[in-house]
N, C-alpha and C positions, 0 to 999 in steps of 0.2 A: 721317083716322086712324080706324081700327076700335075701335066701344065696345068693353072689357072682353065684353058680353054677344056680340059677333058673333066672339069667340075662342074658337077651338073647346077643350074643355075638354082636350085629350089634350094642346094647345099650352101653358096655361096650368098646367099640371101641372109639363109640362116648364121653362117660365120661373120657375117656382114653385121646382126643384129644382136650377135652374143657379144660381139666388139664394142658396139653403143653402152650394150646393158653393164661391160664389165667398166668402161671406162665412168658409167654414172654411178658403180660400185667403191670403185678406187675414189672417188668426187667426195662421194658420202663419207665413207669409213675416215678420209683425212679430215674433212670436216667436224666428225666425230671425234677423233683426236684432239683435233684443236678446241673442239669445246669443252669435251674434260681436262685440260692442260688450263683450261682460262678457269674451271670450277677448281683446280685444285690451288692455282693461286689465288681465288679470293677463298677461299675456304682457310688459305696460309694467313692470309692477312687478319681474316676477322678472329682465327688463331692467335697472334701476336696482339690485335689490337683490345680483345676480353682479357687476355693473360698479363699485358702490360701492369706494371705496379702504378698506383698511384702517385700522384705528383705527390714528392718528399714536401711534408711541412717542416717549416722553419723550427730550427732546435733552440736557437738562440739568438734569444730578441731583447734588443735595448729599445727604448723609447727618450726619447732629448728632451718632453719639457710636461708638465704638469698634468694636461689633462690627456696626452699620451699613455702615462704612465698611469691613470686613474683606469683608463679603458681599458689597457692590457692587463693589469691587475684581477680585472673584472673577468675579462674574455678568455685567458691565458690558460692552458692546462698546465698541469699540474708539471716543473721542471722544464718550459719553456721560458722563461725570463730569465735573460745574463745579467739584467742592469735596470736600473730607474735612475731617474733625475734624482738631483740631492730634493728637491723640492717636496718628491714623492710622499716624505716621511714627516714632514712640514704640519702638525697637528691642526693648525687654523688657518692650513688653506687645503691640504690634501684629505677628501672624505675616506680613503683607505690609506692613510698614516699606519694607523697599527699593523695591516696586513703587511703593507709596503715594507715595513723591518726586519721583513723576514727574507730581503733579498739585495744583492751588492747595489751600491751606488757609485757612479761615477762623475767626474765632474765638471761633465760637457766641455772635455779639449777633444781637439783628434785624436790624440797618443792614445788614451784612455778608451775612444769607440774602435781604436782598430786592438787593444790590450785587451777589448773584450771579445773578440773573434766573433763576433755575430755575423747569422747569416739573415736578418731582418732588422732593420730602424725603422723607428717611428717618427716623425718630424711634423710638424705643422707646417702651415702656408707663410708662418711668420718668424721661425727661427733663423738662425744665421745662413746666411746664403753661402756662406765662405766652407762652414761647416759641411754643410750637407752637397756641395761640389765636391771636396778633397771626396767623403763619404762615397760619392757617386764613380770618383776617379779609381778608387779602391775597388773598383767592381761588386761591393758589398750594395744588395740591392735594398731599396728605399721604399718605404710605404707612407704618403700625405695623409696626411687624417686631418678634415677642416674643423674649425670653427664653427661651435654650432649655433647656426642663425633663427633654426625652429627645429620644432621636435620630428618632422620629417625627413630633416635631413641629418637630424641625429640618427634617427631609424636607421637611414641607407650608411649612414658611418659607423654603427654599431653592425650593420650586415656586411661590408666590408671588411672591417678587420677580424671579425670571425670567421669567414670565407678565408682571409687570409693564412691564420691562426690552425685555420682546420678544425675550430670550435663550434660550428652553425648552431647545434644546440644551448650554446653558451649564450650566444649571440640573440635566438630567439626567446629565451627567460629572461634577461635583461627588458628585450622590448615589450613584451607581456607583462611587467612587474609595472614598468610606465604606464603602460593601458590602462591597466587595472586602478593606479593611483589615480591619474586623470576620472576613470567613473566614478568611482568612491567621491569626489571630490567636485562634481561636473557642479557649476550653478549655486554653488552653496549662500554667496553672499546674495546680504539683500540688494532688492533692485535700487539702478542707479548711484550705487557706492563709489566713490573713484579712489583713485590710488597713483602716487607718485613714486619711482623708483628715486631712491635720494641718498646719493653716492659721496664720497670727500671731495671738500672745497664746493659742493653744492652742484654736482655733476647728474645730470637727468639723466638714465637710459630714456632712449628713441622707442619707435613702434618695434622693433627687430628684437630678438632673443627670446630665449629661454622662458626666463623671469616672466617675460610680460603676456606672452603667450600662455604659459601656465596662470598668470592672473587674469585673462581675460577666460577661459576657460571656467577658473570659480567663478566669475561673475564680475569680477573686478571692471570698472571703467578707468581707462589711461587716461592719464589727466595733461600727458607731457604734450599732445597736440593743443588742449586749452592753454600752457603754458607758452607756446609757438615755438616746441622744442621736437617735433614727430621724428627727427632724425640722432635726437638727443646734444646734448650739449650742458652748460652750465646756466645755470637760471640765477639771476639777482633775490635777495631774501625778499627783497618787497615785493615785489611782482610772487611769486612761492606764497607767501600771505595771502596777498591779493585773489591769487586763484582756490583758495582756501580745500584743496581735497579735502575728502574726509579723513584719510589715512596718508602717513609716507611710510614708505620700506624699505630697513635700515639695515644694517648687517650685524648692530650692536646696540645692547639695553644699555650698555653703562651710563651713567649718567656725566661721565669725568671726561674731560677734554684731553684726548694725551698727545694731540701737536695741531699745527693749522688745519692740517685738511679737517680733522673730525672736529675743530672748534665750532664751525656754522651750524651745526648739528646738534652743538648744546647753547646755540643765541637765546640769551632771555625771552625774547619773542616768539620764537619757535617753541620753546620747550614749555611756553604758556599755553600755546593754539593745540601743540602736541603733546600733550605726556604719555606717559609707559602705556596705556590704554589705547591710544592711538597711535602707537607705532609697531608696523607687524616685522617682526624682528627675524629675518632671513640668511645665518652666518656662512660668510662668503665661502667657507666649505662645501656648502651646497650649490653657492651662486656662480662662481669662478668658470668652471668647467660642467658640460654637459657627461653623460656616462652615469656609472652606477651611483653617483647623490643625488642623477634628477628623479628617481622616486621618494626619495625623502625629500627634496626640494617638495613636491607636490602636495606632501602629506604635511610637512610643517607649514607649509601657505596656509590650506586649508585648514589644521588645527588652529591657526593665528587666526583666522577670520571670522572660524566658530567660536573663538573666545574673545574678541572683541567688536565684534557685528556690532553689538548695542552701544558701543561707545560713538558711535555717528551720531546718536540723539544727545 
């Protein structure tokens, strides 16, 4: 074999620079490996992450108290609810009673939410705290549904538990069915009409809820801040006289006292200033709980108001 020295220099140039080029060959070509070894795990990933199933929806759902149990009624597909509050089925306060009877009741102990194997409750921000701890201890997970303070945030609690449900189309006919009542109904009363909400034992709702919000929407003026009640409370009859709205609205025509609270509501006084004509009669099936009666809440306001508008004069 030829020394280094009997190589001619032009030779050794050249192996000199086939060296370089083969070494920035091996550089590349690993390089090149390594990029496809990194394209073929994310290619694995976005594999796994299209192919992945869908988060499983809850198969079986109780709900603990009234207006739970009106919303999931509403929302629910068809052989999702284990259970309703005994309340559910409740004819004059629950607006889905009839439907409600077509599914078990339980009767709000523990034994009974874990004898119902759910993998969803419903609970409010005001049910038993004791309850819905052991509930939480049980690893069985929990879904708040608040109190509805106005129809916007009925909205986002109505898009909530359909989200939840796995029903969004449920969820958005519900809120469209309210829409639609509110325009049907936008302004209808004449101007400056007022209207007091006038609850047992002479209980004002405040400026907050439902109710008043949808009254203020037909046109209605709240009368409970003239009373110096904006946050609501109970009003003395004479002062209630004294402020003299045009309307109060009541949750019953009868005319018959059937214990203390509803007596102040049929005082001679009252029932002279007010009769049948002036009172727009709102049964608490609609008024209790937000959910599928607030578009008949809307539509019976406004049928009330279009049939007694003219009793103001």
């Amino acid at each position: 074999m030829a020394s280094p020295q009997a190589v001619p220099r032009s030779l050794r140039a050249s192996g000199s620079a086939l060296g370089v080029v083969s070494g920035e060959l091996r550089r590349a070509l690993f390089l090149c490996d390594k990029a496809a070894m990194i394209l073929r795990a994310l290619a694995f990933l976005a594999l796994a992450f299209f192919a992945a199933p869908a988060e499983a929806q809850p198969a079986r759902v109780v709900s603990i108290n009234l207006c739970a149990d009106q919303l999931l009624v509403a929302l629910a597909a068809p052989g999702q609810i284990a259970a309703l509050s005994p309340l559910a089925r409740d004819k004059s306060l629950s607006y889905v009673a009839r439907d409600a009877a077509a599914y078990p009741v339980h009767r709000g102990t523990a034994e009974d939410l874990v004898r119902a194997k759910a993998d969803l409750i419903l609970v409010g921000p005001y049910d038993n705290r004791y309850l819905k701890s052991f509930v939480a201890e049980k690893g069985v997970p929990v879904l708040t549904l608040g109190h509805w303070t106005s129809l916007d945030q009925g909205r986002a609690e109505i898009r909530k538990l359909a989200a939840a449900l796995g029903t969004p189309e449920r969820g958005a006919e519900l809120i469209a069915s309210i829409d639609r009542a509110l325009a049907d109904n936008r302004a209808i009363a004449p101007a400056h009409t007022s209207a007091v909400m006038l609850h047992r034992r002479g209980y004002v709702s405040g400026t907050d809820g439902i109710s008043v919000e949808v009254a203020a929407s037909i046109g209605l003026k709240d009368a409970a801040p003239a009373l110096g009640l904006p946050q609501g409370g109970f009003v003395p009859l004479e002062k209630l006289i004294a402020a003299k709205p045009d309307f109060i609205v009541v949750s019953d025509a009868r005319a018959k006292a059937e214990d203390q609270g509803t007596a102040l509501l049929q005082h001679p006084a009252l029932a002279t200033l007010y009769p049948a004509k002036k009172r727009i009669v709102l049964p608490d099936r609609l008024t209790i709980c937000g959910g599928p009666a607030t578009p008949e809440l809307i539509k019976t306001f406004g049928a009330e108001v279009r049939a007694k508008a003219s009793a103001k004069n």
